[in-house]
ChimeraX commands (.cxc) that place a marker at each C-alpha (Angstrom):
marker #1 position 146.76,-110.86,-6.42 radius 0.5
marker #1 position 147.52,-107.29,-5.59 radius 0.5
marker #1 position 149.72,-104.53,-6.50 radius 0.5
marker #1 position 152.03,-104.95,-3.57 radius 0.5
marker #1 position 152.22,-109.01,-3.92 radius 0.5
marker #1 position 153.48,-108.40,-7.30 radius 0.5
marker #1 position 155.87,-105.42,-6.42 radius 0.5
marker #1 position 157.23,-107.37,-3.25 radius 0.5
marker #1 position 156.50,-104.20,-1.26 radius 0.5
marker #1 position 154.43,-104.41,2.21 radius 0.5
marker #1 position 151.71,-101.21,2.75 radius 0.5
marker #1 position 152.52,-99.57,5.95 radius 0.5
marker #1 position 150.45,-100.35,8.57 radius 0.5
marker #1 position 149.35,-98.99,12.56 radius 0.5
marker #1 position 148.28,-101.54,14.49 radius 0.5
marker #1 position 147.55,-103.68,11.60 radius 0.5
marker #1 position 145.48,-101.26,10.12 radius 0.5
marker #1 position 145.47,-98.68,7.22 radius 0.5
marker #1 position 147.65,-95.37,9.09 radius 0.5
marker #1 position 144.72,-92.85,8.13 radius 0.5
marker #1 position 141.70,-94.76,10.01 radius 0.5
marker #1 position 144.03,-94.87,12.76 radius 0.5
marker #1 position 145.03,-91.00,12.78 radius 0.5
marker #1 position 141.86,-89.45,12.07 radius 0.5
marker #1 position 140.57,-91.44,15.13 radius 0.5
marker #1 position 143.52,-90.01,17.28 radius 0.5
marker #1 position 143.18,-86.86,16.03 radius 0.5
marker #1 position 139.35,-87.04,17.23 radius 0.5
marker #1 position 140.55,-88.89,20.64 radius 0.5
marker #1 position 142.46,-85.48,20.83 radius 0.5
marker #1 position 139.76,-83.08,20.31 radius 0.5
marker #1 position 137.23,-84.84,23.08 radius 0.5
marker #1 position 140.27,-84.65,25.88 radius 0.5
marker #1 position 141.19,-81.59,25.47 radius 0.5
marker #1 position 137.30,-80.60,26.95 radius 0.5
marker #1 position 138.31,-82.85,29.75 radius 0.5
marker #1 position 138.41,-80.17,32.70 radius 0.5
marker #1 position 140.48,-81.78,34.31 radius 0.5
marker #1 position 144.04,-80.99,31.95 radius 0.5
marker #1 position 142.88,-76.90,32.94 radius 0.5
marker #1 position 143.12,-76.31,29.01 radius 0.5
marker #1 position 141.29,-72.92,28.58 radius 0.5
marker #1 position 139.41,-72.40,25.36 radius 0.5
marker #1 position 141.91,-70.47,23.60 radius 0.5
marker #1 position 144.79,-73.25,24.30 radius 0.5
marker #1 position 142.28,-76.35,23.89 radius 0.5
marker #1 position 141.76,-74.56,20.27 radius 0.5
marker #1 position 145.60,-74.25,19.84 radius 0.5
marker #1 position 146.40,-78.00,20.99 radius 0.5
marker #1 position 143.37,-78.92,18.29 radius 0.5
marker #1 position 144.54,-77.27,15.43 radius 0.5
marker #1 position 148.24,-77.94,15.67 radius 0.5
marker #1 position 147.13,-81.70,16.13 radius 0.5
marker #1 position 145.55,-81.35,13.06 radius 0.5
marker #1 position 148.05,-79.83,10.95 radius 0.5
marker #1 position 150.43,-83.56,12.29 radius 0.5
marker #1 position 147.71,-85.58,11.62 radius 0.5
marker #1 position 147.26,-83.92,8.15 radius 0.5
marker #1 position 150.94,-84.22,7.53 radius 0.5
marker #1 position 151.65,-87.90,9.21 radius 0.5
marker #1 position 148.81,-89.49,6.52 radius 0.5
marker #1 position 149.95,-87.52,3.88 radius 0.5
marker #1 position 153.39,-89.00,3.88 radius 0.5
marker #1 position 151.79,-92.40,5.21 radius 0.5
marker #1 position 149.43,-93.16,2.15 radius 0.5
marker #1 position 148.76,-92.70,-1.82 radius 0.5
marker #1 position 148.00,-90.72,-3.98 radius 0.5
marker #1 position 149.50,-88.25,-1.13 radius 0.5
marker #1 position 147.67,-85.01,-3.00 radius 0.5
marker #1 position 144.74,-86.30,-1.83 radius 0.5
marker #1 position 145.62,-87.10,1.63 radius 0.5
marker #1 position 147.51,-83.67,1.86 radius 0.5
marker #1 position 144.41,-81.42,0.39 radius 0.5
marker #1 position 142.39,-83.24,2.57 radius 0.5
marker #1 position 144.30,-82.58,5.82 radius 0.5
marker #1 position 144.53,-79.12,5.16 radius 0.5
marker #1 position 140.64,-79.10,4.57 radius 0.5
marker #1 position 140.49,-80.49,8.62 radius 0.5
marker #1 position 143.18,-78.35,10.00 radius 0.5
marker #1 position 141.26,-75.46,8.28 radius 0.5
marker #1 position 138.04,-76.22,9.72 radius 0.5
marker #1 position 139.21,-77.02,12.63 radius 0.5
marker #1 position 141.27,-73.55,13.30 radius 0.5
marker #1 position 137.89,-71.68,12.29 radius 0.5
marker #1 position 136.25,-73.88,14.69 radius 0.5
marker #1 position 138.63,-72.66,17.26 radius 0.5
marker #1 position 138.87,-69.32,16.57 radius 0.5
marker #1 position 136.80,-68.22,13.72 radius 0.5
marker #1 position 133.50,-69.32,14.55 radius 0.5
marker #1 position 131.27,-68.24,17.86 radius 0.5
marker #1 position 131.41,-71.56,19.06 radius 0.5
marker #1 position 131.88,-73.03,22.88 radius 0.5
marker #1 position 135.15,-75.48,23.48 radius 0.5
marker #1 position 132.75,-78.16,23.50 radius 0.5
marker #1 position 131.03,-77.38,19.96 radius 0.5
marker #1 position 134.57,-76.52,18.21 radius 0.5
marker #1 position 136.07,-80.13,19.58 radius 0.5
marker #1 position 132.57,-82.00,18.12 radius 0.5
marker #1 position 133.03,-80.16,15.19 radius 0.5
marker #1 position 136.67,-81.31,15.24 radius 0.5
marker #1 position 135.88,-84.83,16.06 radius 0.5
marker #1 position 132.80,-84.43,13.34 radius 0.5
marker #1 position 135.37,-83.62,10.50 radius 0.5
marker #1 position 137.76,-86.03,11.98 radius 0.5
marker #1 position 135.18,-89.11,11.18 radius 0.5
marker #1 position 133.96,-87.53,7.95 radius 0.5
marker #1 position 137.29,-86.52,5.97 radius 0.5
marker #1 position 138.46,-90.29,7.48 radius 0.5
marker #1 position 135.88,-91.94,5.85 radius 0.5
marker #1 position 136.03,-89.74,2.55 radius 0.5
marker #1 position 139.76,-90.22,2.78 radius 0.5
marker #1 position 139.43,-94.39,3.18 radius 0.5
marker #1 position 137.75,-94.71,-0.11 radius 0.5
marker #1 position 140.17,-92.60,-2.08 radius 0.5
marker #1 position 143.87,-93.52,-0.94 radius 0.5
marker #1 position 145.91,-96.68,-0.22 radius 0.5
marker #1 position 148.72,-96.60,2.38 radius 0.5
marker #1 position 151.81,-96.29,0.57 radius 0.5
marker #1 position 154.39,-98.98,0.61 radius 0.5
marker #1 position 156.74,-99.60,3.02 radius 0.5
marker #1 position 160.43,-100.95,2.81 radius 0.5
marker #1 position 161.27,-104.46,0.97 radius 0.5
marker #1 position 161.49,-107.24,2.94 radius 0.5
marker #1 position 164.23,-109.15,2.56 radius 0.5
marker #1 position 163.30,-111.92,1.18 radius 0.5
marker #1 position 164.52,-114.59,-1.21 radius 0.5
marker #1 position 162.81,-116.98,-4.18 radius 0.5
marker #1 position 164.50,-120.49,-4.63 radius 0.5
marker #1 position 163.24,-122.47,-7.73 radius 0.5
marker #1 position 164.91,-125.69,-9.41 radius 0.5
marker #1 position 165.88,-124.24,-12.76 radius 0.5
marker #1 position 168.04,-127.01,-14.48 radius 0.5
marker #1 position 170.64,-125.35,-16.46 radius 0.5
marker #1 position 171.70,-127.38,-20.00 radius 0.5
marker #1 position 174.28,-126.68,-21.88 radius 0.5
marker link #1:1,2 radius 0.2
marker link #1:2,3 radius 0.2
marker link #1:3,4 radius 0.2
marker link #1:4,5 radius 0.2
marker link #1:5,6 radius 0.2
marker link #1:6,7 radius 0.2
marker link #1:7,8 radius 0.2
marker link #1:8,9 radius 0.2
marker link #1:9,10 radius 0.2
marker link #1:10,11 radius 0.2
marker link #1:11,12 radius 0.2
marker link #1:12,13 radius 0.2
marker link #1:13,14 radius 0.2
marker link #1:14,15 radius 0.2
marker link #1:15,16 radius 0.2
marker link #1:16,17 radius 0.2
marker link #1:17,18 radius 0.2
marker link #1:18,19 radius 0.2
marker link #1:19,20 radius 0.2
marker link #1:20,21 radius 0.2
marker link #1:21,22 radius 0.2
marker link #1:22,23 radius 0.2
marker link #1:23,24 radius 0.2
marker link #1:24,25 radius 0.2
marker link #1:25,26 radius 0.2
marker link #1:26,27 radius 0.2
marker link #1:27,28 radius 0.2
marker link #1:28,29 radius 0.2
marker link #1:29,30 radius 0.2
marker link #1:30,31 radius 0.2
marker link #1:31,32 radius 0.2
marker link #1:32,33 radius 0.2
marker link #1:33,34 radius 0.2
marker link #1:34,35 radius 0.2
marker link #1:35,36 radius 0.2
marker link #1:36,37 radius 0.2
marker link #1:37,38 radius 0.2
marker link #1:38,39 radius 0.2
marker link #1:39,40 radius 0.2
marker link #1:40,41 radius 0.2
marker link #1:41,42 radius 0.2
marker link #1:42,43 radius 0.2
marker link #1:43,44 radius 0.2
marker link #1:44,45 radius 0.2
marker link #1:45,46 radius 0.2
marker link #1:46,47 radius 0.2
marker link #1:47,48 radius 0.2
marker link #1:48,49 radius 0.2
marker link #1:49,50 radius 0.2
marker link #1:50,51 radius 0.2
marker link #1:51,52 radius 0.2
marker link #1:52,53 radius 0.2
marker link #1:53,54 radius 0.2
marker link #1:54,55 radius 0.2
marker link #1:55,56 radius 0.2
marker link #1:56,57 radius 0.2
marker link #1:57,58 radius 0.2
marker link #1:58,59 radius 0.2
marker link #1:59,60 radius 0.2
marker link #1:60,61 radius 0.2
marker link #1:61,62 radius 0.2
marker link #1:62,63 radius 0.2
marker link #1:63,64 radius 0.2
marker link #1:64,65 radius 0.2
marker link #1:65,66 radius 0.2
marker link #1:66,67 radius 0.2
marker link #1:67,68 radius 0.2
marker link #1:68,69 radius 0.2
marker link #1:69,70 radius 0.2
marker link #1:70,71 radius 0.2
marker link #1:71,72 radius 0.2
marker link #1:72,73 radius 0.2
marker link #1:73,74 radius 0.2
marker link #1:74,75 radius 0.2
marker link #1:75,76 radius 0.2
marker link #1:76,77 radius 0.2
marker link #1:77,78 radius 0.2
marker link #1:78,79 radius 0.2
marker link #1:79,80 radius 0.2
marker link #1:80,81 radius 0.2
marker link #1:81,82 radius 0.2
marker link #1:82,83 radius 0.2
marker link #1:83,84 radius 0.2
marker link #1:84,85 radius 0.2
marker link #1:85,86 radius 0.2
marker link #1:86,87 radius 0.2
marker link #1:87,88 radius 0.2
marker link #1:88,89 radius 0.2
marker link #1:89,90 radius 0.2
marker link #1:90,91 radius 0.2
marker link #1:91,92 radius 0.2
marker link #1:92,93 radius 0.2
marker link #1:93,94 radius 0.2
marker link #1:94,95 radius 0.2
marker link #1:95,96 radius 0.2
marker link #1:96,97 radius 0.2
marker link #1:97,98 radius 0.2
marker link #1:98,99 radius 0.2
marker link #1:99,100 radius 0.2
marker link #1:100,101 radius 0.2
marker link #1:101,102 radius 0.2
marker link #1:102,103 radius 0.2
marker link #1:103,104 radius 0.2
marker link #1:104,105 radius 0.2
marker link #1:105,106 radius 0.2
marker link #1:106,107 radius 0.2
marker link #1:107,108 radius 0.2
marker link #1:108,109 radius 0.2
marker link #1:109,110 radius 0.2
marker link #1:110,111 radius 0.2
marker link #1:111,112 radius 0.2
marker link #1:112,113 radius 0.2
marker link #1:113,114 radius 0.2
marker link #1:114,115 radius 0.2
marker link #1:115,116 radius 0.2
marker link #1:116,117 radius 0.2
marker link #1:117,118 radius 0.2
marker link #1:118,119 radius 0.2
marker link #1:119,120 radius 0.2
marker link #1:120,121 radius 0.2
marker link #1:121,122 radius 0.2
marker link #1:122,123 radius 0.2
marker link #1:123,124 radius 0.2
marker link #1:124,125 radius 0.2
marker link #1:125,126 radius 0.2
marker link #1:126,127 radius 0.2
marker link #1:127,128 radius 0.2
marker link #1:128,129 radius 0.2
marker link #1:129,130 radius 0.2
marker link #1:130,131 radius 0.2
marker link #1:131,132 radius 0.2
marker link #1:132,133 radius 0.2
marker link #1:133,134 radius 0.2
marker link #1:134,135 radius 0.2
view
């Protein structure tokens, strides 16, 4: 029996899964398109469109999980790195958006381990029992 079968509360879910697996990998989904020639992002806006994506993704599981220090210290570790990998570092668009999507996968997994999503709104729901009454 867990926490949230006892409190009546469900976690909050994506797709059936925990919110910060799933935003980490969209966040790294984001970094490898926005190499894609084909959207005509030039390096400076490709860094832009990574970092700001960041900074959501950092802010989306930090209200979506718990202990939410964690989750938020750890999002602004990614958006960090991934703003020096856009404009601090000497690095192609390629190598900042691997480093991106490298970070991404890392901090997710680090992240996994150390948070639970937090819980979502009761359901309503009602018990019945047979409770004889005597007076």
């Amino acid at each position: 029996m867990t926490l949230n079968d006892i409190s009546g509360k469900k976690p909050v879910t994506l797709f059936g899964q925990e919110p910060a697996v799933i935003l980490y990998v969209a966040n790294a989904l984001v970094a490898f398109l926005v190499t894609v020639p084909q959207f005509g992002l030039t390096e400076v806006s490709a860094g832009y469109v990574m970092t700001i994506v960041s900074g959501l993704v950092a802010l989306a599981v930090a209200f979506l999980t718990r202990p939410w220090v964690v989750s938020a210290l750890t999002g602004a570790l990614s958006t960090i790195l991934a703003g020096l990998a856009s404009f601090g570092l000497p690095l192609t668009e390629q190598q900042s958006a691997t480093f991106v999507i490298l970070v991404s996968a890392v901090l997710g997994l680090v992240l996994r381990a150390n948070v639970s999503p937090s819980a979502g709104p009761v359901q309503p729901t009602a018990l019945v029992e047979n409770v004889t009454v005597q007076r």
